[in-house]
CHARMM internal coordinates of N, CA and C (Angstrom, degrees):
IC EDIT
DIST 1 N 1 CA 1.4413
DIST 1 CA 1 C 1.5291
ANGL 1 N 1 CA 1 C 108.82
DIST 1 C 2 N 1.1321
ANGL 1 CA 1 C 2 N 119.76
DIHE 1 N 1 CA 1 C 2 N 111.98
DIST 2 N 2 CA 1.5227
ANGL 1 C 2 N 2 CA 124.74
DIHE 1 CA 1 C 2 N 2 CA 147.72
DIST 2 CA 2 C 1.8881
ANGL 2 N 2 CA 2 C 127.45
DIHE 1 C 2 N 2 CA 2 C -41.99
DIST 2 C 3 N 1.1748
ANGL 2 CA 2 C 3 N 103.67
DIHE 2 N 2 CA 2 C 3 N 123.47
DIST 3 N 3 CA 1.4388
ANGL 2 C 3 N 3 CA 101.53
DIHE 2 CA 2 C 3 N 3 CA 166.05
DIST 3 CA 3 C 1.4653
ANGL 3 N 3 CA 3 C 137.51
DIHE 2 C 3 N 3 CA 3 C -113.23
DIST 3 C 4 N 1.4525
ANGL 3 CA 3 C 4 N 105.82
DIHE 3 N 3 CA 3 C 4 N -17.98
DIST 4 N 4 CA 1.2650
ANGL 3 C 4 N 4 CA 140.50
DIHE 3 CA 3 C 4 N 4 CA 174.51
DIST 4 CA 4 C 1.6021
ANGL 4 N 4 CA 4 C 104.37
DIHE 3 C 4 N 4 CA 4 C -85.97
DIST 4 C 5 N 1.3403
ANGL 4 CA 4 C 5 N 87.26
DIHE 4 N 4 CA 4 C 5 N 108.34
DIST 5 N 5 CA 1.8416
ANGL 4 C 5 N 5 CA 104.27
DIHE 4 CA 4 C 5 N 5 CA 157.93
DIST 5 CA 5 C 0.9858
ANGL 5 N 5 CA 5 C 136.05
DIHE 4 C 5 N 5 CA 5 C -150.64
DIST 5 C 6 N 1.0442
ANGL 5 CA 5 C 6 N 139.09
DIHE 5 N 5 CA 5 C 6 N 149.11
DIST 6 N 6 CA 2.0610
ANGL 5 C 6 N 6 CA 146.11
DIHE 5 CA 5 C 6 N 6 CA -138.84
DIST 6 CA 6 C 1.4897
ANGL 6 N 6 CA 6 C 88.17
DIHE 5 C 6 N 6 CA 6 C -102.77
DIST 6 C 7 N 0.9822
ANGL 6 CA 6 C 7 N 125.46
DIHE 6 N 6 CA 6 C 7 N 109.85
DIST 7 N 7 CA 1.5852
ANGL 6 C 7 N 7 CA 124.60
DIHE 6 CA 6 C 7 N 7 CA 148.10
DIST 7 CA 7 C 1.2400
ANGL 7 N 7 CA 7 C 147.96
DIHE 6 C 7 N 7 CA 7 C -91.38
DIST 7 C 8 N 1.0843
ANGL 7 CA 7 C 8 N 131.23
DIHE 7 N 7 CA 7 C 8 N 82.19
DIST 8 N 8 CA 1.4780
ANGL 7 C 8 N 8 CA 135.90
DIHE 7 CA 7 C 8 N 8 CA -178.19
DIST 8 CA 8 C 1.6035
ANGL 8 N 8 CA 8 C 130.23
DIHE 7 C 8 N 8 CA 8 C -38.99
DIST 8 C 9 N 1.3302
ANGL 8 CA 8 C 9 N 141.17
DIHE 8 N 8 CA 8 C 9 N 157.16
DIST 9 N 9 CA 1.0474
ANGL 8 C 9 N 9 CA 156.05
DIHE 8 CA 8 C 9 N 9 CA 162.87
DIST 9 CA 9 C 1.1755
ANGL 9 N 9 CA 9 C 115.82
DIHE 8 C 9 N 9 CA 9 C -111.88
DIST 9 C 10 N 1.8894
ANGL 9 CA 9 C 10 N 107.09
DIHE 9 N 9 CA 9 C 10 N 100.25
DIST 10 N 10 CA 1.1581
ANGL 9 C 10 N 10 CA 112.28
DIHE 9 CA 9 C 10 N 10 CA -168.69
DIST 10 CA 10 C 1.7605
ANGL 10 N 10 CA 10 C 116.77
DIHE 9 C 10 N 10 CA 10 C -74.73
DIST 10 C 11 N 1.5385
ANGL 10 CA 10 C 11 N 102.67
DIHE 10 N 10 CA 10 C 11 N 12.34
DIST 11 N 11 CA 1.8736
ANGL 10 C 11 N 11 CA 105.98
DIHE 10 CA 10 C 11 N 11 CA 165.28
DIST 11 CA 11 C 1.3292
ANGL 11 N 11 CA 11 C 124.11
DIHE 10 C 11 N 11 CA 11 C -95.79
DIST 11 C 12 N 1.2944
ANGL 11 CA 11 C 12 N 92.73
DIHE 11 N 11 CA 11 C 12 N -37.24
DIST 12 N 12 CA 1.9053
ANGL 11 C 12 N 12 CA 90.45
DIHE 11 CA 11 C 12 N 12 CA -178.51
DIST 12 CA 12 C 1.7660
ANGL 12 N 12 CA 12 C 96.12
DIHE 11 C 12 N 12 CA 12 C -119.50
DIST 12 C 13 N 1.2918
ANGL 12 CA 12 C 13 N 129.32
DIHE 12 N 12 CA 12 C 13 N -30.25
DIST 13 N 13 CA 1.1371
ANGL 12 C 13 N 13 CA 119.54
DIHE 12 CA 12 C 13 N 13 CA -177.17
DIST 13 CA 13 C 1.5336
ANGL 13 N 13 CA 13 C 116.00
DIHE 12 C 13 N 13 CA 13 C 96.69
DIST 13 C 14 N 1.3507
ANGL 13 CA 13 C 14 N 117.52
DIHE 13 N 13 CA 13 C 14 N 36.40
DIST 14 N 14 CA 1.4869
ANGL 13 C 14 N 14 CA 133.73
DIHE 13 CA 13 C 14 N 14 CA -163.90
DIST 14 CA 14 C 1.4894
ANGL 14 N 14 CA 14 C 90.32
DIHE 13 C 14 N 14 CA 14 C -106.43
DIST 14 C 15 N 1.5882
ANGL 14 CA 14 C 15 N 118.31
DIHE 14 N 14 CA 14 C 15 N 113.75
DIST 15 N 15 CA 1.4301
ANGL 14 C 15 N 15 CA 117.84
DIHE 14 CA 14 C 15 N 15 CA 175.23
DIST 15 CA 15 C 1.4051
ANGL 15 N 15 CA 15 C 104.69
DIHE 14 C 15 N 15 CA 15 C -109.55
DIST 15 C 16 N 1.0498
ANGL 15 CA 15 C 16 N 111.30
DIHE 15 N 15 CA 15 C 16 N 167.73
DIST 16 N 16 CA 1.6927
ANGL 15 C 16 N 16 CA 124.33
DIHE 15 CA 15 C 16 N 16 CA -166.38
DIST 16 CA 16 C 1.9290
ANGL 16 N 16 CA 16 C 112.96
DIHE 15 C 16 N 16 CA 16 C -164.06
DIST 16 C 17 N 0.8566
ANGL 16 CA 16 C 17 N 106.83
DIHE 16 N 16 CA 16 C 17 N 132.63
DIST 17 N 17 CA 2.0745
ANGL 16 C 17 N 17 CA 97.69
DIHE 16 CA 16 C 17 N 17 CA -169.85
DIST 17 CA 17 C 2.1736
ANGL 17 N 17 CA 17 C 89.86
DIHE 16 C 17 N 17 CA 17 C -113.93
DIST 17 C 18 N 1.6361
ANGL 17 CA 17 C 18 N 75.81
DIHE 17 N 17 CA 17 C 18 N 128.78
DIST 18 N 18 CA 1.4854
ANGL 17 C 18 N 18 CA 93.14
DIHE 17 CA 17 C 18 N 18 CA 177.53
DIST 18 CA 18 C 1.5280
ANGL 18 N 18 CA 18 C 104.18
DIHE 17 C 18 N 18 CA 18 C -114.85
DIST 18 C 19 N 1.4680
ANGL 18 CA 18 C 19 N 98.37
DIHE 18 N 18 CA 18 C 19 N 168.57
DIST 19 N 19 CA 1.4219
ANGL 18 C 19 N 19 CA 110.04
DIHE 18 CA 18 C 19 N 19 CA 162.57
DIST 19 CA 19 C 2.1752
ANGL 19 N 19 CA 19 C 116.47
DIHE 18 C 19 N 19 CA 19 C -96.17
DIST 19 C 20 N 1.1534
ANGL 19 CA 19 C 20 N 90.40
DIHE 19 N 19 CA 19 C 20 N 118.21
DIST 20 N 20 CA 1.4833
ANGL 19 C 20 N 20 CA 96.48
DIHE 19 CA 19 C 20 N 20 CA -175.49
DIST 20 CA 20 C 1.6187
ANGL 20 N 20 CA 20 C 106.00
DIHE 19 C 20 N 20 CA 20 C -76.70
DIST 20 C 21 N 1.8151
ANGL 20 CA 20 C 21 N 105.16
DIHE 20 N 20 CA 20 C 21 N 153.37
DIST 21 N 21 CA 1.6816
ANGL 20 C 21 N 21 CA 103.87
DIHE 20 CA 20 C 21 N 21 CA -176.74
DIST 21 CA 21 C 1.5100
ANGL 21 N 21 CA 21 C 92.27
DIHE 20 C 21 N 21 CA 21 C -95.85
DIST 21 C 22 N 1.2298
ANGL 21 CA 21 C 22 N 103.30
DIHE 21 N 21 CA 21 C 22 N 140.58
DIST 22 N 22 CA 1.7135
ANGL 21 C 22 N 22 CA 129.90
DIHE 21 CA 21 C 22 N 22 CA 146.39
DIST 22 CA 22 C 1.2874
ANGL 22 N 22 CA 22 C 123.32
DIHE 21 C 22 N 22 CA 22 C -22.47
DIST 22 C 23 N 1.2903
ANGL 22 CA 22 C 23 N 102.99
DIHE 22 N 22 CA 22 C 23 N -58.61
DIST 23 N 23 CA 1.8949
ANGL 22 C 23 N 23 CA 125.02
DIHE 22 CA 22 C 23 N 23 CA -155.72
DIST 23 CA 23 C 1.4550
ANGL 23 N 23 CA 23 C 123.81
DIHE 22 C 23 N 23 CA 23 C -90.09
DIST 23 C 24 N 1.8358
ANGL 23 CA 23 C 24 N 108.04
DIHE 23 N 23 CA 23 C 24 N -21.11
DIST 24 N 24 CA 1.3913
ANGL 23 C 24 N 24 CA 125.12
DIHE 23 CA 23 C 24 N 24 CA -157.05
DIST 24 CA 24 C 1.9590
ANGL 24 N 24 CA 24 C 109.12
DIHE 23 C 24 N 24 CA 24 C -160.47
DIST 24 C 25 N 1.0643
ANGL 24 CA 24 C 25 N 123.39
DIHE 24 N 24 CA 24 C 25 N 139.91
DIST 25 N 25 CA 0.9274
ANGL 24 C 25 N 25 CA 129.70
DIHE 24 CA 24 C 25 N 25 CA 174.41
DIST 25 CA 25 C 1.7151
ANGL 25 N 25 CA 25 C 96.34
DIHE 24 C 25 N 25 CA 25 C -102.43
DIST 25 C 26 N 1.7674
ANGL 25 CA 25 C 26 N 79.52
DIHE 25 N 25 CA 25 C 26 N 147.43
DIST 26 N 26 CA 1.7704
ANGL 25 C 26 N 26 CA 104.67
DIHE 25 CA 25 C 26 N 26 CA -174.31
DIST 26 CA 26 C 1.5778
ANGL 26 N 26 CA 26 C 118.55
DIHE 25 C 26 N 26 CA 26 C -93.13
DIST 26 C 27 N 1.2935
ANGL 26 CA 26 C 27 N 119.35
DIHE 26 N 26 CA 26 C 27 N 107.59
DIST 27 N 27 CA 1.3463
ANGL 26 C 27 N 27 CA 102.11
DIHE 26 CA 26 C 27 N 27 CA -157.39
DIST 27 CA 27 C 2.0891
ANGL 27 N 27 CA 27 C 101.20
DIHE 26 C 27 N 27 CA 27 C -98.78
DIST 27 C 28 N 1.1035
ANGL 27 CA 27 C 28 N 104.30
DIHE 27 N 27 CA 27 C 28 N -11.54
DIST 28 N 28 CA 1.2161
ANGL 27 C 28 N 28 CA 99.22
DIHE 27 CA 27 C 28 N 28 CA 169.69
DIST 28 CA 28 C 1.9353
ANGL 28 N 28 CA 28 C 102.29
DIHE 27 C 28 N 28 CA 28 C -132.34
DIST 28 C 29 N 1.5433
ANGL 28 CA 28 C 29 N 92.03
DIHE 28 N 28 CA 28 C 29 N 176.84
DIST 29 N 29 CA 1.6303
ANGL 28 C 29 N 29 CA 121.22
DIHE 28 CA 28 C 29 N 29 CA -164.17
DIST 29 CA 29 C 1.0687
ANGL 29 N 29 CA 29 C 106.25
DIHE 28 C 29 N 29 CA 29 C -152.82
DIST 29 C 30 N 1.3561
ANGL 29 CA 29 C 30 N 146.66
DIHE 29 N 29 CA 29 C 30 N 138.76
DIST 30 N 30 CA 0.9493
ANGL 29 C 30 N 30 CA 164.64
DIHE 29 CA 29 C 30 N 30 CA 113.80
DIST 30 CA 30 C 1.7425
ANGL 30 N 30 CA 30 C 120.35
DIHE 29 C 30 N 30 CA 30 C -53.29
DIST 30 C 31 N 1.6848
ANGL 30 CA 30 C 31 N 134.24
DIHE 30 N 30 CA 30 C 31 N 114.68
DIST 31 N 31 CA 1.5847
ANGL 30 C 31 N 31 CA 124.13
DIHE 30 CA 30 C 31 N 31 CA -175.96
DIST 31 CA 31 C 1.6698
ANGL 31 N 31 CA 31 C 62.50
DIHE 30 C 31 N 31 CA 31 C -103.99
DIST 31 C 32 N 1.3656
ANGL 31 CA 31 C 32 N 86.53
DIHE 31 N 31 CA 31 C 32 N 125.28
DIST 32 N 32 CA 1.7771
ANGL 31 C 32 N 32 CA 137.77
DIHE 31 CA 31 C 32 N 32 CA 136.46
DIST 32 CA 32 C 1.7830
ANGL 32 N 32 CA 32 C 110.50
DIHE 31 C 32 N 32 CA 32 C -41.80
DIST 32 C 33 N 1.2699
ANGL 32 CA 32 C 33 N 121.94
DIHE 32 N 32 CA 32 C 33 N -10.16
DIST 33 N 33 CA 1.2014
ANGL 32 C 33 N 33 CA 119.62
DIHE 32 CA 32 C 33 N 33 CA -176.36
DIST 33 CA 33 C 1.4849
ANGL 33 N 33 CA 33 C 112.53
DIHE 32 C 33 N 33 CA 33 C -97.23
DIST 33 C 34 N 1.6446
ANGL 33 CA 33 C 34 N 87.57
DIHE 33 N 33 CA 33 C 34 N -76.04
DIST 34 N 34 CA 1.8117
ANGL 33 C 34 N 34 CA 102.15
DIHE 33 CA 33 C 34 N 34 CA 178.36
DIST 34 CA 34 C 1.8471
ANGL 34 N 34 CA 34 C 111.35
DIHE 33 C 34 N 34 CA 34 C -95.46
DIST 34 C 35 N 1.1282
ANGL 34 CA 34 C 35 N 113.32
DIHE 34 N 34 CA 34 C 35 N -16.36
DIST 35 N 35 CA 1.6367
ANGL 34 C 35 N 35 CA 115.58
DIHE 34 CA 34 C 35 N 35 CA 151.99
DIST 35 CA 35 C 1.4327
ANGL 35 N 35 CA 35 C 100.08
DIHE 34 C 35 N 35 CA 35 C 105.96
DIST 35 C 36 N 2.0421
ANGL 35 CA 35 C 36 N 121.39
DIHE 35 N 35 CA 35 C 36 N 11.25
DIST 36 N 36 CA 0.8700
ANGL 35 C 36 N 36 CA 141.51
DIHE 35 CA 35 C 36 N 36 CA -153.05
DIST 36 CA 36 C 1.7553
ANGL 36 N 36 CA 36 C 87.52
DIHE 35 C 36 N 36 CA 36 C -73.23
DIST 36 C 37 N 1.5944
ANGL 36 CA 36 C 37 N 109.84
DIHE 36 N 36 CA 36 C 37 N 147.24
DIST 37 N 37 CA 1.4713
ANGL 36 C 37 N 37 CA 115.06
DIHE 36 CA 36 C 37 N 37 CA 179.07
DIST 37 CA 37 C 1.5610
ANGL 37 N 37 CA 37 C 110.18
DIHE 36 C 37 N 37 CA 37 C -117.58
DIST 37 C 38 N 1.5537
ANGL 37 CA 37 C 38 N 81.68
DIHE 37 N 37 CA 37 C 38 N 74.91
DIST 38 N 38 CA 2.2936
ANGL 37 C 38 N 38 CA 80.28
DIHE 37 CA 37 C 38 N 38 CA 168.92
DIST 38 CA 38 C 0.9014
ANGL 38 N 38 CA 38 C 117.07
DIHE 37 C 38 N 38 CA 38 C -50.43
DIST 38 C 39 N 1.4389
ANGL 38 CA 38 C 39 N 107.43
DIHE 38 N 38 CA 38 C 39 N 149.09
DIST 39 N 39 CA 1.8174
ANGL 38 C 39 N 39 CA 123.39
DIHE 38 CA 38 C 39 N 39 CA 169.76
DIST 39 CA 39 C 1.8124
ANGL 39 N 39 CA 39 C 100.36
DIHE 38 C 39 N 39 CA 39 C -137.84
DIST 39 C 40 N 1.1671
ANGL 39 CA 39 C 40 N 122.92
DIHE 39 N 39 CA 39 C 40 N 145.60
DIST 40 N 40 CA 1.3452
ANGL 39 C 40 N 40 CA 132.37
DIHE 39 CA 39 C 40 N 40 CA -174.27
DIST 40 CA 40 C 2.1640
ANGL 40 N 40 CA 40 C 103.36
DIHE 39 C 40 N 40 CA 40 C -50.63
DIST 40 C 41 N 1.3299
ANGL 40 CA 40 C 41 N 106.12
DIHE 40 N 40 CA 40 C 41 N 160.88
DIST 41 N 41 CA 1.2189
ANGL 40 C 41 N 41 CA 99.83
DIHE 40 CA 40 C 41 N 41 CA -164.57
DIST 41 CA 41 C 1.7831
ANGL 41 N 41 CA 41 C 94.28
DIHE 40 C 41 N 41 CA 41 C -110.27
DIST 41 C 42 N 1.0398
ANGL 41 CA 41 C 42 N 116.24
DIHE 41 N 41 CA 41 C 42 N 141.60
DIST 42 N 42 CA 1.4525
ANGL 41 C 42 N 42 CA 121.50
DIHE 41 CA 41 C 42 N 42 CA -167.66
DIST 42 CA 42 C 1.8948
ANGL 42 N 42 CA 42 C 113.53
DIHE 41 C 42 N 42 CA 42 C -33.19
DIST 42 C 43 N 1.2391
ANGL 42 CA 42 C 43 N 96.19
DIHE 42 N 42 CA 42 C 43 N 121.66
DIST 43 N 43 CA 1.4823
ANGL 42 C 43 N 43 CA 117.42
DIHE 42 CA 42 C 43 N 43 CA 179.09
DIST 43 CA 43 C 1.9245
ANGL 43 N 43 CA 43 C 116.78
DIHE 42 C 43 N 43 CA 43 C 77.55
DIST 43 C 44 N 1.2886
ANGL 43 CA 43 C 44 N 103.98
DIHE 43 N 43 CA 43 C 44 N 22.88
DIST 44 N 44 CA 1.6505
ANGL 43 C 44 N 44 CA 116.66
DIHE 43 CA 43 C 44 N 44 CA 173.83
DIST 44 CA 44 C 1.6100
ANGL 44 N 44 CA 44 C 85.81
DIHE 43 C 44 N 44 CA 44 C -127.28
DIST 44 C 45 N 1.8095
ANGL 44 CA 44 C 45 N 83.47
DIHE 44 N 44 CA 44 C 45 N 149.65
DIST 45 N 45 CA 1.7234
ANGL 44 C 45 N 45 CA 110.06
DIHE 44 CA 44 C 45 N 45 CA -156.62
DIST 45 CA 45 C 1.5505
ANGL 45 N 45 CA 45 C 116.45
DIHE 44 C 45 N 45 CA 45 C -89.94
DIST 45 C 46 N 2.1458
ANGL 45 CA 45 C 46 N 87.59
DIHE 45 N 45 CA 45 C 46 N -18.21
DIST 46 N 46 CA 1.5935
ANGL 45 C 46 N 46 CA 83.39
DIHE 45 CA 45 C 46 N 46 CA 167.75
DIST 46 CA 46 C 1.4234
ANGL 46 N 46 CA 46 C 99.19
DIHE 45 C 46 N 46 CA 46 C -167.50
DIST 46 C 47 N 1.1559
ANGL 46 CA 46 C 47 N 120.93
DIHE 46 N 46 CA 46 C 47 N -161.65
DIST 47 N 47 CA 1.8967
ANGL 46 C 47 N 47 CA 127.55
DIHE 46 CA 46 C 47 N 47 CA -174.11
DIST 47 CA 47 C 1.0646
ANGL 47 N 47 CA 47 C 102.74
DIHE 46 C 47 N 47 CA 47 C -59.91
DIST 47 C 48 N 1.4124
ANGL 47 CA 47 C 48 N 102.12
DIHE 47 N 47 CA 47 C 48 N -60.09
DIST 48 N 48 CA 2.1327
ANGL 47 C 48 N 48 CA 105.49
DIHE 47 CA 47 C 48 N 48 CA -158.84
DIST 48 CA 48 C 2.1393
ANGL 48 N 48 CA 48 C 96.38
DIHE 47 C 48 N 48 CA 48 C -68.59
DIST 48 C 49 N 1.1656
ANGL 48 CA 48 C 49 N 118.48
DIHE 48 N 48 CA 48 C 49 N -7.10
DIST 49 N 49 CA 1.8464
ANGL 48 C 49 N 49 CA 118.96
DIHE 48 CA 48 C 49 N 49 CA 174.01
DIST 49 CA 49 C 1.1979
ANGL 49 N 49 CA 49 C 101.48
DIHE 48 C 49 N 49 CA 49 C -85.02
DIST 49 C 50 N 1.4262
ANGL 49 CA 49 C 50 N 117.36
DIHE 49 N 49 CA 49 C 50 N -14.87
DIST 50 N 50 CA 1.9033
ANGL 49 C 50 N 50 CA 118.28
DIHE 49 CA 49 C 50 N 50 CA -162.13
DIST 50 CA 50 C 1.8537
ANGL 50 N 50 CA 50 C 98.72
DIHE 49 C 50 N 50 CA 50 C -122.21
DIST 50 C 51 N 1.3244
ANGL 50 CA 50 C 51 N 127.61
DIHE 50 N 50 CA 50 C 51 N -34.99
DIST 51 N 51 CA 1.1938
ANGL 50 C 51 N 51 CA 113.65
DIHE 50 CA 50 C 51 N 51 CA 170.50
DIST 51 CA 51 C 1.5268
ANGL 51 N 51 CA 51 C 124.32
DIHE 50 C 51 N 51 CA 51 C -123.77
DIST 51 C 52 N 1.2371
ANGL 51 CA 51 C 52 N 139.27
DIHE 51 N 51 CA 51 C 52 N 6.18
DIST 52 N 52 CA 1.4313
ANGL 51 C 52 N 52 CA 154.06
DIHE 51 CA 51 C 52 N 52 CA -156.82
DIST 52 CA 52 C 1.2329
ANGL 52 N 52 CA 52 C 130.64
DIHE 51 C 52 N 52 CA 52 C -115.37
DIST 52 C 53 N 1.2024
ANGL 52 CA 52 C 53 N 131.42
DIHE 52 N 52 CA 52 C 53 N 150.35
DIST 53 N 53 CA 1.1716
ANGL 52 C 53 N 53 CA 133.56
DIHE 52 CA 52 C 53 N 53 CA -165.95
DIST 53 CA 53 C 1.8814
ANGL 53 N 53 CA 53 C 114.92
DIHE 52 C 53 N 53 CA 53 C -56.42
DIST 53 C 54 N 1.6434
ANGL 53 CA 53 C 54 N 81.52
DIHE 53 N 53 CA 53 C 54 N -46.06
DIST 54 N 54 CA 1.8696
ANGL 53 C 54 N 54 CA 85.09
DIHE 53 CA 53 C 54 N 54 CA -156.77
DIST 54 CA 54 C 1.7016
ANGL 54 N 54 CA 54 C 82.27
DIHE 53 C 54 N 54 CA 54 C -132.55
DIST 54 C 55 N 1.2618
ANGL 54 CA 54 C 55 N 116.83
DIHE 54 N 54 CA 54 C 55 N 134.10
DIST 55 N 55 CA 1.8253
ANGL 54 C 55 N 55 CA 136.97
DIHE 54 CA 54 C 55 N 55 CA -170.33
DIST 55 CA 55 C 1.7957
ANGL 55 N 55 CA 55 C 89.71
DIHE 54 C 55 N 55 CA 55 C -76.18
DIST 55 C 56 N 1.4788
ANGL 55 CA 55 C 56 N 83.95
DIHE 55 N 55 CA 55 C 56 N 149.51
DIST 56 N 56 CA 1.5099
ANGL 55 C 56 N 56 CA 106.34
DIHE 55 CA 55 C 56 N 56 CA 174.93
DIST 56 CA 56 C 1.8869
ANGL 56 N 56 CA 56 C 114.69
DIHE 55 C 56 N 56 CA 56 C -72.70
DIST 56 C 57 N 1.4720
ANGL 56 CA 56 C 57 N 90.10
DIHE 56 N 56 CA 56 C 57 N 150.39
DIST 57 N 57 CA 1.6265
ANGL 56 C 57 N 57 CA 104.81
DIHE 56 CA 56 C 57 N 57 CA -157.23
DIST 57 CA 57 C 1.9116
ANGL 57 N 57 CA 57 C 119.96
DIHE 56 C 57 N 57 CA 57 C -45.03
DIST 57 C 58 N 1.3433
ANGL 57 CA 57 C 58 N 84.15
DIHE 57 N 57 CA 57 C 58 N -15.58
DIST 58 N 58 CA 1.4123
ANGL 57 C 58 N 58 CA 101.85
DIHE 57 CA 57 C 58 N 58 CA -179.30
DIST 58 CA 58 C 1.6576
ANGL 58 N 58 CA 58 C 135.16
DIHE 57 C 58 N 58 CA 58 C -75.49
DIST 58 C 59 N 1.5277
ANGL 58 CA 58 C 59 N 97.12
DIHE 58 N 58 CA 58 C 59 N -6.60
DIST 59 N 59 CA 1.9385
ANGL 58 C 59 N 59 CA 141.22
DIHE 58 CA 58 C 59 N 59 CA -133.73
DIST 59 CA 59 C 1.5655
ANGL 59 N 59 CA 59 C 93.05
DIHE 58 C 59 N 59 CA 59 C -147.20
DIST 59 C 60 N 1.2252
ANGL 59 CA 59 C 60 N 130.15
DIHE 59 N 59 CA 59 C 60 N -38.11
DIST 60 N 60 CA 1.8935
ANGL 59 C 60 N 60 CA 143.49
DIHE 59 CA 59 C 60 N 60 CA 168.26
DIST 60 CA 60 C 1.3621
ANGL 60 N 60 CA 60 C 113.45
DIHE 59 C 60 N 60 CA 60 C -42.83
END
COOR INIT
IC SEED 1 N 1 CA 1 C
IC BUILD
């Protein structure tokens, strides 16, 4: 299982690689850049399924 994934900000395009949780899907994000507040995009379970390189562990 992968945990590490690059997540993008689909406003300004500010990527950043996090460590994803095990236990819980993340339904919001904050980009650290433009302060933009992701939320999953209709029918994905969480941010990193809606903006990220590699889907959360749950999605693996």
């Amino acid at each position: 299982m992968i945990l590490e994934s690059t997540i993008s900000c689909p406003e300004c395009g500010h990527s950043k690689t996090e460590t994803m949780s095990t236990d819980s899907c993340q339904w919001f994000y904050e980009c650290e850049n433009c302060h933009t507040l992701l939320q999953p995009k209709k029918g994905d379970c969480c941010v990193f399924c809606s903006y990220a390189d590699v889907p959360c562990p749950s999605n693996q």
